[in-house]
N, C-alpha and C positions, 0 to 999 in steps of 0.2 A: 593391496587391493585399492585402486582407484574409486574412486565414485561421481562420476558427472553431475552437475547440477547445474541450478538457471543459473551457471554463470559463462562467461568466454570460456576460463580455461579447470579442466578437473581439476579437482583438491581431493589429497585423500582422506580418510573416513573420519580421524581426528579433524582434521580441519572443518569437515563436513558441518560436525556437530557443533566446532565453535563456531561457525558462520551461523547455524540454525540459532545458536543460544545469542549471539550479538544480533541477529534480525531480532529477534523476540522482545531482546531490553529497546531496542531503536521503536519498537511496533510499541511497546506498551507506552515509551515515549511523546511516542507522536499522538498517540489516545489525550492522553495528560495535557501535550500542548493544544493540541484541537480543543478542548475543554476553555483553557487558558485565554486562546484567540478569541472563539465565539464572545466570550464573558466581556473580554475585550470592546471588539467590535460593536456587541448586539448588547450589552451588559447583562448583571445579572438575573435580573426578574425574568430573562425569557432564556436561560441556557438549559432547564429541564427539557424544554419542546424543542431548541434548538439541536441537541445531541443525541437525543432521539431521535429528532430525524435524521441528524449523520449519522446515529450508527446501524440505522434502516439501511439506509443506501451501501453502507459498509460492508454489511451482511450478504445485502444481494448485490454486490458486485464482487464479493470474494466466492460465491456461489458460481456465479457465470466467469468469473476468471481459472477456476478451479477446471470448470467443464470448459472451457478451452483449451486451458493446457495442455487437459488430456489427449485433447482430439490433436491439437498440432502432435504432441510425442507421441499419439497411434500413426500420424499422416507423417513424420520425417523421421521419429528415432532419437530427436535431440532436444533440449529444451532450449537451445541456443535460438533460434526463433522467436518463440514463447517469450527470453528475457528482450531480444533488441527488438519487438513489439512494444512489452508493458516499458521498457524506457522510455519510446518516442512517446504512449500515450500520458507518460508520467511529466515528459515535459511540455506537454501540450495543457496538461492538465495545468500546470501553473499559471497560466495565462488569466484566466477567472481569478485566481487568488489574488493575483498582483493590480485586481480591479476592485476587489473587496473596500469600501468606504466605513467609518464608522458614523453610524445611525445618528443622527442630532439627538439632545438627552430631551 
């Protein structure tokens, strides 16, 4: 049995899950680094309200990413869409970051 997923091409059901379990350590990663950056950039005295609000925004944009998804795979059948979507917005997304300064102390 096949199983399609946000990617180009199907992977079957094993493969399925180890992609799900390696998104997951990547996603809990990138949590940990975000953490890291902010303390970074903004330093510490202000990473409590800083990552709270990223993880505000977090929240409601995996909300509204979630209810897109759906609607493009009711509207096409495929989630091939859906992923070469969130790529382009992923690389757009970078553009802000790569402008990120860090704060004078």
């Amino acid at each position: 049995m096949r199983t399609p997923i946000a990617l180009w091409l199907p992977l079957s059901t094993e493969l399925y899950y180890g992609w799900a379990v390696a998104y997951g350590v990547v996603n809990a990663g990138a949590v940990a680094l975000l953490a890291l950056v902010l303390t970074e950039l903004f330093g510490a005295d202000r990473i409590g309200s800083l990552m709270g609000v990223a993880m505000v925004f977090c929240m409601g944009a995996t909300v509204l990413a979630n209810t897109f998804t759906a609607a493009v795979f009711d509207a096409t059948g495929s989630y091939q869409a859906v992923w070469r979507v969130y790529t382009a917005l992923l690389v757009v997304a970078l553009g802000p970051v790569v402008l990120l300064r860090r704060m004078p102390s």
